[in-house]
C-alpha positions in Angstrom: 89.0 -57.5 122.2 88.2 -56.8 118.3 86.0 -53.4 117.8 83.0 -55.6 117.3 83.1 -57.8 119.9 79.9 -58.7 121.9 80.1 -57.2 125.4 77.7 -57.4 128.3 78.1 -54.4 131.1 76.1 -55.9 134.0 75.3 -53.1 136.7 75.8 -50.7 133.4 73.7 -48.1 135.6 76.2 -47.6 138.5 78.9 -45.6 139.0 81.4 -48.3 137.9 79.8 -49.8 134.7 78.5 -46.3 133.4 82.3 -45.6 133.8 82.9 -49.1 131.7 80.8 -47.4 129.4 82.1 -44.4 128.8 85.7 -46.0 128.4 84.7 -48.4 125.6 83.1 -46.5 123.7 85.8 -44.1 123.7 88.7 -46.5 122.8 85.8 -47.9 119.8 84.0 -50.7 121.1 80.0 -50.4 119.7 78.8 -53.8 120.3 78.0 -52.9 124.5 75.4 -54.8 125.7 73.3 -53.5 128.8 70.2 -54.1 130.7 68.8 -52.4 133.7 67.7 -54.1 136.6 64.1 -53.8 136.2 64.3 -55.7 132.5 67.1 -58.3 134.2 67.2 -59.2 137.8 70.5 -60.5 138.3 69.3 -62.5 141.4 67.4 -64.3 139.3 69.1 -67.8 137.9 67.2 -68.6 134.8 66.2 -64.9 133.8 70.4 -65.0 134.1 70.7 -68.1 132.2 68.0 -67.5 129.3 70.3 -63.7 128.6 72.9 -65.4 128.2 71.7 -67.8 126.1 69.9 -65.5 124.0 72.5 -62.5 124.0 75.7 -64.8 123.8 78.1 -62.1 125.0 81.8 -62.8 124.2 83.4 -60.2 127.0 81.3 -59.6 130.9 82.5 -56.6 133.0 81.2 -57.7 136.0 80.4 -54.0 137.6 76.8 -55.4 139.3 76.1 -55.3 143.3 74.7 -53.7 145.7 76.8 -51.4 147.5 77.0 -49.0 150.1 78.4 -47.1 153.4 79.1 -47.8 156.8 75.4 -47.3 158.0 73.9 -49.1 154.7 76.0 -52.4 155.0 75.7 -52.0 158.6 71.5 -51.7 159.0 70.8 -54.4 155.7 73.8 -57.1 156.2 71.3 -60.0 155.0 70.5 -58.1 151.8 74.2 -57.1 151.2 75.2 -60.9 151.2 72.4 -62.5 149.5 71.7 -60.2 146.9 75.8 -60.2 145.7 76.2 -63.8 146.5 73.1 -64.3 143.9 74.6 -62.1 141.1 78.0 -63.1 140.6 77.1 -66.6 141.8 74.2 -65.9 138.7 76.8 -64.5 136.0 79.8 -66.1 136.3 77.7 -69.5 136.2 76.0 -68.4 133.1 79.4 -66.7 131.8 80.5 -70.5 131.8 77.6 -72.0 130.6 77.1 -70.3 127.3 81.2 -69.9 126.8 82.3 -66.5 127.3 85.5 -65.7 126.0 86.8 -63.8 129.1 85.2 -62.1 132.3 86.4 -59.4 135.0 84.9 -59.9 138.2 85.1 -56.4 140.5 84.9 -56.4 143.8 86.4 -54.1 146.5 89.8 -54.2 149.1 87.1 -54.4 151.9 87.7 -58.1 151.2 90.8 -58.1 153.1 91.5 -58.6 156.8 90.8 -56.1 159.2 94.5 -56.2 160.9 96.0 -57.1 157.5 99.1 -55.2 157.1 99.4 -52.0 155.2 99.7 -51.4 152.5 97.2 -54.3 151.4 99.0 -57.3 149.3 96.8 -59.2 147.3 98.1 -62.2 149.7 96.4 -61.1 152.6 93.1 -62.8 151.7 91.8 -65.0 154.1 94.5 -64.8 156.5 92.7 -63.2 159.5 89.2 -61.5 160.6 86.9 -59.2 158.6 86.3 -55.5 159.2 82.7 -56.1 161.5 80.7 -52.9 159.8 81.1 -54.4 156.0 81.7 -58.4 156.8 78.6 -59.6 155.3 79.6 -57.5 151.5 82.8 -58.8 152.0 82.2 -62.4 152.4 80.1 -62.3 149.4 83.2 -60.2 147.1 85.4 -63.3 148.2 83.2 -65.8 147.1 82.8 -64.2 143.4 86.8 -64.3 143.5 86.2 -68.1 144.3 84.1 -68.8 142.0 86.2 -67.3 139.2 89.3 -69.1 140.2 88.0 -72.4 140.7 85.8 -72.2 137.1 88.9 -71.8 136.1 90.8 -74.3 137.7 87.9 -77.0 136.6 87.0 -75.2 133.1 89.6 -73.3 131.9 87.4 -70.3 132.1 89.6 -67.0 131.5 87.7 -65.5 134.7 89.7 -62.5 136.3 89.2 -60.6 139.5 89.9 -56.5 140.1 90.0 -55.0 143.9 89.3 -51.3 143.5 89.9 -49.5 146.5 87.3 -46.4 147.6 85.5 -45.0 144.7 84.4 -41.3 143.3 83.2 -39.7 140.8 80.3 -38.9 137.9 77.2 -41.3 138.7 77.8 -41.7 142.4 75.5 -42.5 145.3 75.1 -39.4 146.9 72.2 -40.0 149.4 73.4 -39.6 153.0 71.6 -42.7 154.2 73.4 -45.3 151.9 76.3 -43.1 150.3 80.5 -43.6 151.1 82.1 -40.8 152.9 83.2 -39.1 149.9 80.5 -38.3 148.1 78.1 -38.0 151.5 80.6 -35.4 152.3 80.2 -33.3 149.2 76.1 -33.3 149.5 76.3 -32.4 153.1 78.7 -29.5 152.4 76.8 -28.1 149.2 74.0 -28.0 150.9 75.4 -26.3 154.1 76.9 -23.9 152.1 73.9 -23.0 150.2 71.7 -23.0 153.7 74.5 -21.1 155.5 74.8 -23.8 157.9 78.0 -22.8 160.5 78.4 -26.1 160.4 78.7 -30.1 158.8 79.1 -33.0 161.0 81.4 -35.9 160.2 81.0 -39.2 160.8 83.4 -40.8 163.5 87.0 -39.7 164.7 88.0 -38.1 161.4 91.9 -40.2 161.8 90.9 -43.6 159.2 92.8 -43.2 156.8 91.2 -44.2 153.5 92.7 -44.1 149.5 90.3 -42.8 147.0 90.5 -43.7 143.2 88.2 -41.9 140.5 86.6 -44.2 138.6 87.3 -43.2 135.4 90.9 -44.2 136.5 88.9 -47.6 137.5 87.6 -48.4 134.2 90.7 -47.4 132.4 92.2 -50.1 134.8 89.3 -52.4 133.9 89.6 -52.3 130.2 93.8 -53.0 130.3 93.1 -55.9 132.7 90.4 -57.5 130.5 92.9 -57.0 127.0 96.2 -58.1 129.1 95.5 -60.3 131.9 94.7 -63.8 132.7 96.0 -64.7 136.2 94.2 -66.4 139.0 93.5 -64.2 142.8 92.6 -60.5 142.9 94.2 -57.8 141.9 94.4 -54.6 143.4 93.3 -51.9 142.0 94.1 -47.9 143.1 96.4 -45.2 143.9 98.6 -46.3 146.9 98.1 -42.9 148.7 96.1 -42.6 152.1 94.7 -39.6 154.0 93.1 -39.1 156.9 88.8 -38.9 157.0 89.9 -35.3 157.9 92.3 -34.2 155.6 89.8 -35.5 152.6 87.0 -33.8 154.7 89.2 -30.4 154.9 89.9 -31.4 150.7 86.3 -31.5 150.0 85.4 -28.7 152.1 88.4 -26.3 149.5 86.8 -27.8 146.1 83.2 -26.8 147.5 84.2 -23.6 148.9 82.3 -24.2 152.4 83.8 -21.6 154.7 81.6 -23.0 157.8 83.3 -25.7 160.6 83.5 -29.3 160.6 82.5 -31.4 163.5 83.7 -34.6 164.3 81.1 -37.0 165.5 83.0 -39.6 167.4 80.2 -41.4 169.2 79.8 -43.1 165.3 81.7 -45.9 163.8 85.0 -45.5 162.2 85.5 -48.5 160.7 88.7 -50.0 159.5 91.6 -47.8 160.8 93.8 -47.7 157.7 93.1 -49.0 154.3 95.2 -48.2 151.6 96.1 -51.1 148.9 99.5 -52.1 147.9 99.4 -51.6 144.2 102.6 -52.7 142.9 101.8 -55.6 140.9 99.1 -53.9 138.7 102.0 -50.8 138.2 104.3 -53.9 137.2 101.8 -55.1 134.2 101.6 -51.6 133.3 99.2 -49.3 134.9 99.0 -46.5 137.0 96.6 -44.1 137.4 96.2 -41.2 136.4 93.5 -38.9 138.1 94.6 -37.0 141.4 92.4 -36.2 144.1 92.6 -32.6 144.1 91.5 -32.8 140.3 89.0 -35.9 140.6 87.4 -33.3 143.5 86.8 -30.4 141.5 85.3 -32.7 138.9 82.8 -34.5 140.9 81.6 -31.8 142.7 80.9 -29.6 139.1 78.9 -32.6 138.1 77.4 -32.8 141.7 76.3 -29.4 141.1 75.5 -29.8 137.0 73.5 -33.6 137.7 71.7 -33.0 140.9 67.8 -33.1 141.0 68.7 -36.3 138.3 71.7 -38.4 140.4 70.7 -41.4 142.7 70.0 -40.0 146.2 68.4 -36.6 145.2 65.0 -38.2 144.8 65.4 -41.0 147.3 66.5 -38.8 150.2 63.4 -36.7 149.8 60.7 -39.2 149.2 62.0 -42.8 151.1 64.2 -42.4 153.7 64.1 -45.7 154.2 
């Protein structure tokens, strides 16, 4: 991409495209085009269609969807599917339509089989079952790699697809009712330490074993992709290293400095048992990452502490629980 290339962000608000953000404008790109959801609803085709028309972006990061937890996906399933299947159905369309030069669809590894084997290959799509508790995000995530691929089958469109695995860091979701286990698990301790609560409960059996990637990692991923890659199929994106829900709960509990106990709450879902993505053939183009947990910790829980009272689930979890 030249330094003055036009370049639409969509989702530009969210922990992955304020991440985008942050990484173009550091490597020099100024031309970033962004709009929040309240001046663009991606859902909607023609308000889609006309900003595209009228903006004529050269580049799209697709970082745009609605995402959440295990209780989130799990209690709005019909807003999960239709609301992604309308925006990347909406953008990639549109991306075609008014000639972008290139586009990254992101999605997530929750795409994959439940009983896929571990680590996850990028061939495992579609070869058995989908994890229950997040079936209705994934089926929409596999359709927007679909769509790519076939527009470019049929068009020739340079449409690309990136699988991050479980995401962290600045701009995260941290209200407990539609947050991920990481960042839920950083609130819930703060606040326990600062209350002098003895104790934090933890969602299921503690043994998952999940991979975490901080997403400033992500978008350094997202940026190499978009400058060398054109290949049809997902590509995984992420560390290759596992732990246990307990050993990151035990992690988080060290960067916060909780000195109360954690209990397990078995009676709630676990989820997958094991996901952790096989990463080999992103470290063959060229990329690794470079973030480790034990550093990406410290780093979101400072800005945890610097942000909240301004992050997305502060206000949210006081005034609409639902």
């Amino acid at each position: 991409m030249h330094p003055d290339a036009r370049i639409y962000v969509a989702g530009h608000g969210g922990l992955v495209g304020s991440a985008i953000v942050r990484r173009l404008q550091a490597a020099g790109f100024t031309n970033l085009i962004t709009r929040r959801s309240r001046d663009l609803d991606l859902r909607d085709q023609a308000a889609v269609q006309a900003f595209f028309q009228q903006e004529r972006p050269e580049y799209v990061f697709l970082a745009a969807a609605k995402v959440g937890g295990i209780l989130a996906n799990s209690t709005y399933p019909a807003e999960f599917l239709y609301d992604n299947l309308m925006i990347a159905a909406n953008v990639i369309h549109a991306a075609h339509l008014s000639g972008v030069t290139k586009l990254l669809n992101l999605g997530s590894t929750c795409i994959y089989p439940r009983e896929a084997p571990q680590p996850l290959r990028e061939d495992a799509l579609l070869t058995g079952p989908l994890e229950e508790t997040n079936r209705a995000y994934a089926i929409a995530k596999i359709a927007a790699i679909e769509l790519c691929d076939q527009y470019r089958a049929q068009y020739g469109c340079d449409f690309i697809s990136a699988m991050p695995t479980n995401l962290y860091g600045p701009g995260d979701n941290f209200d407990l009712l539609g947050s991920h286990v990481l960042p839920a698990l950083i609130r819930k301790m703060v606040d326990a330490q600062e209350a002098g609560q003895p104790t934090v409960q933890v969602w299921g059996s503690g043994t998952p074993r999940r991979e975490f990637l901080h997403v400033d990692d992500l978008a350094d991923a997202c940026l190499f992709l978009m400058e060398r890659v054109s290949e049809p199929g997902p590509i995984n994106v992420g560390t290759g290293e596992d732990l246990s829900i307990r050993e990151l709960a035990e992690r988080v509990r060290a960067a916060v400095g909780y000195t109360g106990e954690l209990v397990f709450d078995p009676s709630k879902p676990d989820g997958t048992p094991r996901k952790v993505t096989d990463v080999s053939r992103i470290h063959a183009l060229g990329w690794h990452h470079q973030i480790g947990l034990e550093e990406g910790l410290r780093h979101t829980v400072d800005w945890y502490l610097a942000h909240r009272g301004h992050v997305r689930g502060e206000a949210a979890a006081v005034s609409s629980p639902a």
